[in-house]
C-alpha positions in Angstrom: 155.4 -38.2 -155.3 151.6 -36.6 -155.5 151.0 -38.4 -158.4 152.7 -40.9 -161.1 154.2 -38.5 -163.6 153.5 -40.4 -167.8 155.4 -38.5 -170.8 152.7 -36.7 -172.7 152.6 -36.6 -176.4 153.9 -33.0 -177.5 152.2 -31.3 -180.6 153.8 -28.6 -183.0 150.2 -26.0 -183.3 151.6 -23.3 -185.6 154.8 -21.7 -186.3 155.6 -18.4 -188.0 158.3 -15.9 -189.0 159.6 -12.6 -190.7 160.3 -12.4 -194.6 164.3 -12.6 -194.1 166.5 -10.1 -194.8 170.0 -9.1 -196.2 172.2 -8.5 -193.2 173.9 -5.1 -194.0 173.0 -1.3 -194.5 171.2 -1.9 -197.4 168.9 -4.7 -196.0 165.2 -4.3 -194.6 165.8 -4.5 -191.4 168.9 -2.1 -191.1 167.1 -0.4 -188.9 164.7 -2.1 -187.2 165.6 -3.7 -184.2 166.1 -7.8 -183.6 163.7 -8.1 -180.1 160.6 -5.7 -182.8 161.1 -8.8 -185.1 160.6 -11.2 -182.4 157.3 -9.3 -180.8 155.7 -9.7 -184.7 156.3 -13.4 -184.7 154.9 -13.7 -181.4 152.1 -11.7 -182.0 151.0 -13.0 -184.9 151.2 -16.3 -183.4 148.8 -15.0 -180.8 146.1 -13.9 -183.6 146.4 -16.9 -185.6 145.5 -19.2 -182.8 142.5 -16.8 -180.5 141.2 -19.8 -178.7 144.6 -19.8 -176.9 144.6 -17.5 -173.4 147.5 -15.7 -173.0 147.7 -16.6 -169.4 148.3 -20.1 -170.4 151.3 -19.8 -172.0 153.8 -21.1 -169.5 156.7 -20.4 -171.3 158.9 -18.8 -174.2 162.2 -19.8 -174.9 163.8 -17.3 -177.5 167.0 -17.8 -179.3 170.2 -15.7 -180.5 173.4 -16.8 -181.5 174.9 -13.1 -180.2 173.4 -12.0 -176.8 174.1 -8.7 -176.8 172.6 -5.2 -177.6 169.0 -5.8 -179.1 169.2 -9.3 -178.8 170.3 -10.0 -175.4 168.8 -9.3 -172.0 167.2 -12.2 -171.8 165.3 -12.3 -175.2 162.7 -14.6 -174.3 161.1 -12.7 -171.6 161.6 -9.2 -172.9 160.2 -10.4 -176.0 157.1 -11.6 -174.2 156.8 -8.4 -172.3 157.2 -6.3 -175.4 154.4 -8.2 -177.0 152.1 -7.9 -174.3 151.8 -11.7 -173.1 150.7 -11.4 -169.3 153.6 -10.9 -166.7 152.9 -13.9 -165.0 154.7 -15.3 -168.2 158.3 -15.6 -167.6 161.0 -16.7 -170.5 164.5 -17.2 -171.3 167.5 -17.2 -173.6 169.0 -20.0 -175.6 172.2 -19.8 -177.3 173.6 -23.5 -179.6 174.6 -21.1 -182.3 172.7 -22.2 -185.7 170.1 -24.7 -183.9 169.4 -21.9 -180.9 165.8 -21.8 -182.1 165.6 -26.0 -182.5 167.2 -26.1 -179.2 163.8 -23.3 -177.9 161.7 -26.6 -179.3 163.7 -29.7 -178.4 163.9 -27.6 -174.9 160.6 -26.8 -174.0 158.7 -29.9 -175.7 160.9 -31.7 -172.7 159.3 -29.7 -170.3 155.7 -30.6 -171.7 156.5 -34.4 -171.9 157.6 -33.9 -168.2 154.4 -32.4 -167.5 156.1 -29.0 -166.1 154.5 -27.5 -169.2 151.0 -27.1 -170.8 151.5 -24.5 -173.6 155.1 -23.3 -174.8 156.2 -20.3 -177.4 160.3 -21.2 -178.6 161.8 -19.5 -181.6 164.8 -17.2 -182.3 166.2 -14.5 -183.5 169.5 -13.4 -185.6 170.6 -10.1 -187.0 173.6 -10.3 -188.2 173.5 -6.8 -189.7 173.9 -5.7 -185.9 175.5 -8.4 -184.4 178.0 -10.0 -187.0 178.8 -13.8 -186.1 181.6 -13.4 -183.1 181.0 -10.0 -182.7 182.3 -9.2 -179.2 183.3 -12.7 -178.3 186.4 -13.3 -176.6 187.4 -17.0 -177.8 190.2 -18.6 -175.0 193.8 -18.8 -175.8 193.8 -22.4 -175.3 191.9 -23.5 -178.1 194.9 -22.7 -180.1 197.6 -23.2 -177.6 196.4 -26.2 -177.0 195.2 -27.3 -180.2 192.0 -28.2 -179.0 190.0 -27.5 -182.2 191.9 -27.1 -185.3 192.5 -23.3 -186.3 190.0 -23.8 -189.6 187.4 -24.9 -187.1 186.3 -20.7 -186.5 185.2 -20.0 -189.5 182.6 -21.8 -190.9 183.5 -21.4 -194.2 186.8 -23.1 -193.8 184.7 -26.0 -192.8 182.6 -26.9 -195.9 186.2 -26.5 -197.7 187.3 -29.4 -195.3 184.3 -31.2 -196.0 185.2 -31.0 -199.8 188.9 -32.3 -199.0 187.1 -35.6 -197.1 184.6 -36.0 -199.8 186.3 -35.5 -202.8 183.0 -37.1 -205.1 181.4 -33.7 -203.6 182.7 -31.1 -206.6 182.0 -27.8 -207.0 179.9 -28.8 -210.2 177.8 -30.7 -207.7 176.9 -27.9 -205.2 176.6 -25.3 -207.7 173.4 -27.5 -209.4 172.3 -28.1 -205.7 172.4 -24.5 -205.0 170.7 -23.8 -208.4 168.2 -26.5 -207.5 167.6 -25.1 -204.0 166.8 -21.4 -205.7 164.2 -22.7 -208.6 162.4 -24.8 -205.7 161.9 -21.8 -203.4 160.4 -20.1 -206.5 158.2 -22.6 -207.2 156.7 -22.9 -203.7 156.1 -18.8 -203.5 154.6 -19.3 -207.1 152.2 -21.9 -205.1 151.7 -19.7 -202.4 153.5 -22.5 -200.3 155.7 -19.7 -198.1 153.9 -16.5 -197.7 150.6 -18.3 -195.6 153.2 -18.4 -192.4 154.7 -15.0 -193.0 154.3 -11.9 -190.8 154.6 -8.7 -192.6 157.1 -6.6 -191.1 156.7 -2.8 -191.4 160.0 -0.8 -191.7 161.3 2.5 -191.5 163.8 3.5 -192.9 165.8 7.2 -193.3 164.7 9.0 -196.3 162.6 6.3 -197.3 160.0 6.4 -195.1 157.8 3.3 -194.1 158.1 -0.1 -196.1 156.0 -3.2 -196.1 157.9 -6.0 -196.1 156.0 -9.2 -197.2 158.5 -11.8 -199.0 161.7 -13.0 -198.4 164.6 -10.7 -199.6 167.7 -12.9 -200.3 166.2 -15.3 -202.7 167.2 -14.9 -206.6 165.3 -16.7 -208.5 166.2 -17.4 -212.4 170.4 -18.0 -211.0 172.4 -20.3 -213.0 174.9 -22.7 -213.1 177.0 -20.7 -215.4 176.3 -17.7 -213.0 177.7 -19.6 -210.0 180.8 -20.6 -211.7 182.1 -17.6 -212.3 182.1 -16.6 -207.9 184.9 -16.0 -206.4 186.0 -18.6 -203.7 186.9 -16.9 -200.5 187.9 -19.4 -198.2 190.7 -20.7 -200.3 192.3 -20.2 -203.2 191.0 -22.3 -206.1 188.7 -23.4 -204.0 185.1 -25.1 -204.0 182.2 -22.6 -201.6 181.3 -19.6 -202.7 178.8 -17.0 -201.9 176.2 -18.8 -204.3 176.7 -22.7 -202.8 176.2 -21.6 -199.4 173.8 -19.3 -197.1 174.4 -15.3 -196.8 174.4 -13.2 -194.1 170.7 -12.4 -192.8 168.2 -11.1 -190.4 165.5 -12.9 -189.3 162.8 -14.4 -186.7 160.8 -17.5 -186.1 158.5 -18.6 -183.5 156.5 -21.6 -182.7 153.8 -22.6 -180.4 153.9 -26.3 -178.9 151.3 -27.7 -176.7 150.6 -31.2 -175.2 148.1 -33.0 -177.1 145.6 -32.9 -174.3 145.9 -29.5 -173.9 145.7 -28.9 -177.7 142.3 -30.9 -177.4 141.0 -28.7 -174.4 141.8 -25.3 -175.9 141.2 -26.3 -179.7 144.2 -25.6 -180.8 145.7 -27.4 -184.5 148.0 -29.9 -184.5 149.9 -30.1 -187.4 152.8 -32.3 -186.4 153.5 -35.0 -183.2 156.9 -35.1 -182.0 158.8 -38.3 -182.2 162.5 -37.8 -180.7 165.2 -35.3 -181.1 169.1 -35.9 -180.9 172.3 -33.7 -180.6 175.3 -35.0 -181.3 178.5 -33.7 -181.6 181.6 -33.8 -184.3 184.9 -32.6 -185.2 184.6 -28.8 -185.2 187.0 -28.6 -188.3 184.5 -30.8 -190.0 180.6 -29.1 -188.3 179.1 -29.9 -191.4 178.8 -33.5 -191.3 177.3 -32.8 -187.3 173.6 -33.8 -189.0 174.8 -37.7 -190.0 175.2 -38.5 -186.1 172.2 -36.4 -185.0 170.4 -38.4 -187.2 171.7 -41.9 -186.7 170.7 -41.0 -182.9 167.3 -40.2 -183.4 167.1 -43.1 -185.6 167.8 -45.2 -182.9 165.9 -43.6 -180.2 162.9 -43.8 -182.0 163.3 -47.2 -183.5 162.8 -45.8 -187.4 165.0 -46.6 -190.2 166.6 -44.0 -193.0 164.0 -46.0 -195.2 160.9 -44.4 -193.0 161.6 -41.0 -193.3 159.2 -39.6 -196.3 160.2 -35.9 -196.2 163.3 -34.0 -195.0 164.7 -30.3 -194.2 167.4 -30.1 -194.0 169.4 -26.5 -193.0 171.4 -25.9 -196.4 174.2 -23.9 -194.6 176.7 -25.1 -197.4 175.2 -27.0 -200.2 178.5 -29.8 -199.8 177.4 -29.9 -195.7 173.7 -31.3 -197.1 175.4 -33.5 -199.8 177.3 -34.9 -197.4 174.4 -36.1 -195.5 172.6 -37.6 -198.5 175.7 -39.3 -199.8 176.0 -41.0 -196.3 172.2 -42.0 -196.9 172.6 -43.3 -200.4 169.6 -40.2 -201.1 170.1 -38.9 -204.7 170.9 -35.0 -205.1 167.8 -34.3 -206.6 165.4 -37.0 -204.4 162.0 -35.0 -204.1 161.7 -36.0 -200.4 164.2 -33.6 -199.6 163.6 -29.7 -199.1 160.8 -29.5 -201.4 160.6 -25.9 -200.8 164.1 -25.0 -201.6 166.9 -23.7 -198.8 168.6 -21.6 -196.8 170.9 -21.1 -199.5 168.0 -19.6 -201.6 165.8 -17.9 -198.1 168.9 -17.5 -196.5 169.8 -18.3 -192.8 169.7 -16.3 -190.1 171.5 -18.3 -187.4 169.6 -19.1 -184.5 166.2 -18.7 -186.1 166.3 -21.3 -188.8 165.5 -24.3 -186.8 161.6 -23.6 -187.0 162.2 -22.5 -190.6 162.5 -26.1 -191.3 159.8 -26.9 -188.9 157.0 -24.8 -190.0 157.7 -25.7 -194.2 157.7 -29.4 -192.8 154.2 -28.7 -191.2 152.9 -27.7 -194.3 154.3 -30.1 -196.7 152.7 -32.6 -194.0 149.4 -31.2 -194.4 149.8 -31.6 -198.5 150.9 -34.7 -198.2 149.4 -37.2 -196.0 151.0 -40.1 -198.2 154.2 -39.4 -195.5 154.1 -40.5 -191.9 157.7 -39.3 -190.9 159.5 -36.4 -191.7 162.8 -35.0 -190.1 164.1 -31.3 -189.4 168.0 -31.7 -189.2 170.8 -29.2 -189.4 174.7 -28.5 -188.7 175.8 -26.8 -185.6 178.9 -24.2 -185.5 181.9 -25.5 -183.3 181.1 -28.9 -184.3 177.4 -30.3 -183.4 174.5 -31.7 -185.4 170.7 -31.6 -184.4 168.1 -33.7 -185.6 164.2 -33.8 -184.9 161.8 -36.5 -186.1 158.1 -35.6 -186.2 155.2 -37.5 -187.3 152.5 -36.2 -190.2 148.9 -36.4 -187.9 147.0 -36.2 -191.4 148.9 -39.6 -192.2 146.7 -41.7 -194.3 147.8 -45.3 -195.9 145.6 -44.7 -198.7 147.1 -41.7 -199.7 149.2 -41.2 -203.2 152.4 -38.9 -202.6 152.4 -35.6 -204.0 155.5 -36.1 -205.9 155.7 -37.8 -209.1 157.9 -40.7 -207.9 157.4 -43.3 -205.5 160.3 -41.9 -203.3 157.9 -39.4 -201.7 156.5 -41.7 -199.4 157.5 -43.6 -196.3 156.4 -46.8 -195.0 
């Protein structure tokens, strides 16, 4: 070899998104298109961060759950053509389903600690208005023929009802306050202005209309109740325990984030508002996907030589409220411990697939930054078909001295 080859450290500079949407006719981006939404992340990211050259950016990794119609074609380099990056950029798709845009990340900050990279833009994309989940896919005949996943394992839903049956101290009472919980603190952060600072306003048109601008998040509804959420129907199962209020809806959405090498951040200037410890991906009964973040995390753990005990602040994707509860059961974490999702969830913001991983990313940076009692923090969610994904990072504004934000001691990490 030319030269000895070290792993470099790899720092998260900025990270953006779209307000989300309802998927449907009746949501904001009925009829905008999914790559537009990408092109607005990306751009933005561009003009928040002007000391960075286009022509440095050696790659964008874009992903979608669906790859078809406007959110195929290789996303991640039409994307980057659309937005104007020079063509001497190139870019590609990624599809792991619900951690497609984690996967962009965990992918491309390889590639930097390799040394193949310098500067990196990985996100996703998901609208599910035009590209319901499955839509178009062809699943083989042997997965049932041969039972190799169980039946229940295709739809999601039927998967937090299994989660229920193995975890029967997980009751509907339970998720219903978690989901309640998970609405009030997404209210409270856009009260703070805690959300809107990495939003891109999205402009939409729309027939007879005309031209909206969209500047929060539409699936949120604040002031929901317990009582409210008892009375949902369960659709899954009869007498059962998810509804549409304890899990995630249907949305459209994008995210984006730009990682660099901390030299390179140095040279060009650039923020850095979180170091990347490990990443893991581990995979679980497909029946059971929910419980995917437990081994994710107990292999990240490992890898990077932490404890449960060190992580200060979490995010964790709330695709089903029981899928989280699970993981903080297994953890011995209270329901309501302030470490965890301090912003609120997917179940409030909602979750468009394959863009949510930098979702959890980007809210972590910025609870980092108001925090700098917590040294570790961890972006983990659940993976369709049975997978988990977890990402450990570490706060640079870390300081011993500090007093945690919260009003217990549990917002803190050794």
């Amino acid at each position: 070899m030319s030269q000895n080859r070290q792993i470099r450290d790899v720092v998260f500079v900025d990270g953006v998104r779209t307000p989300f949407g309802r998927a449907g006719e009746k949501g904001i981006y009925a009829s905008t298109r999914a790559d537009d939404l990408v092109v607005k992340c990306i751009r933005e990211l561009m003009r928040r961060n002007p000391s960075l050259p286009p022509e440095r950016i050696d790659e964008v990794a874009i992903a979608a759950t669906t790859q078809t119609g406007d959110q195929g074609l290789t996303i991640g380099r039409t994307a980057a053509l659309l937005a104007g990056l020079p063509q001497s950029v190139p870019g590609f798709a990624i599809d792991r389903m619900c951690a497609g845009a984690m996967t962009a990340v965990t992918t491309t900050a390889s590639g930097i600690g390799f040394g193949a990279y310098d500067v990196v833009i990985a996100g996703g994309v998901e609208h599910m208005g035009h590209h319901p989940m499955g839509a178009g896919s062809d699943p083989n005949p042997r997965f049932m023929s041969e039972r190799i996943v169980d039946p229940a394992a295709l739809n999601m839903g039927n998967t937090a009802e299994n989660l229920h049956d193995r975890f029967p101290a997980i009751t509907k009472d339970r998720t219903d306050a978690y989901a309640v919980a998970s609405q009030n603190k997404l209210a409270a952060a856009y009260a703070k202005d805690q959300i809107q600072p990495d939003l891109v306003p999205v402009a939409t048109l729309k027939p007879e209309q005309g031209w909206t601008l969209n500047t929060v998040d539409e699936p949120p509804r604040p002031g929901t109740t317990v009582a409210d959420l008892a009375a949902l129907k369960t659709p899954f199962r009869a007498h059962g325990r998810v509804t549409a209020g304890n899990a995630a809806g249907l949305n459209d959405g994008a995210t984006v984030a730009l990682l660099a090498s901390a030299e390179t951040a140095k040279e060009l200037g650039l923020p850095v508002k979180m170091r990347l410890v490990t990443y893991a991906f581990a995979g679980v009964a497909p029946e059971v996907m929910g419980i995917g973040p437990v081994p994710a995390t107990e292999k990240a753990l490992k890898l990077a030589g932490l404890s449960i005990d060190d992580i200060g602040l979490f995010e964790i994707n709330e695709a089903f409220a029981v899928q989280v509860l699970s993981f903080l059961d297994h953890y011995g974490i209270a329901d309501d411990d302030p470490r965890v999702n301090r912003y609120g969830g997917a179940i409030a913001v909602g979750h468009p697939l394959a863009s949510s991983g930098v979702r959890l990313m980007t809210q972590l940076a910025r609870q980092f930054q108001e925090d700098p009692s917590v040294r570790y923090g961890l972006t983990t969610m659940c993976i369709g078909l049975g997978m988990g994904a977890t990402v450990i990072w570490e706060n640079p504004h870390f300081n011993t001295t500090a007093t945690s934000t919260t009003s217990t001691t549990e917002g803190s990490a050794a």
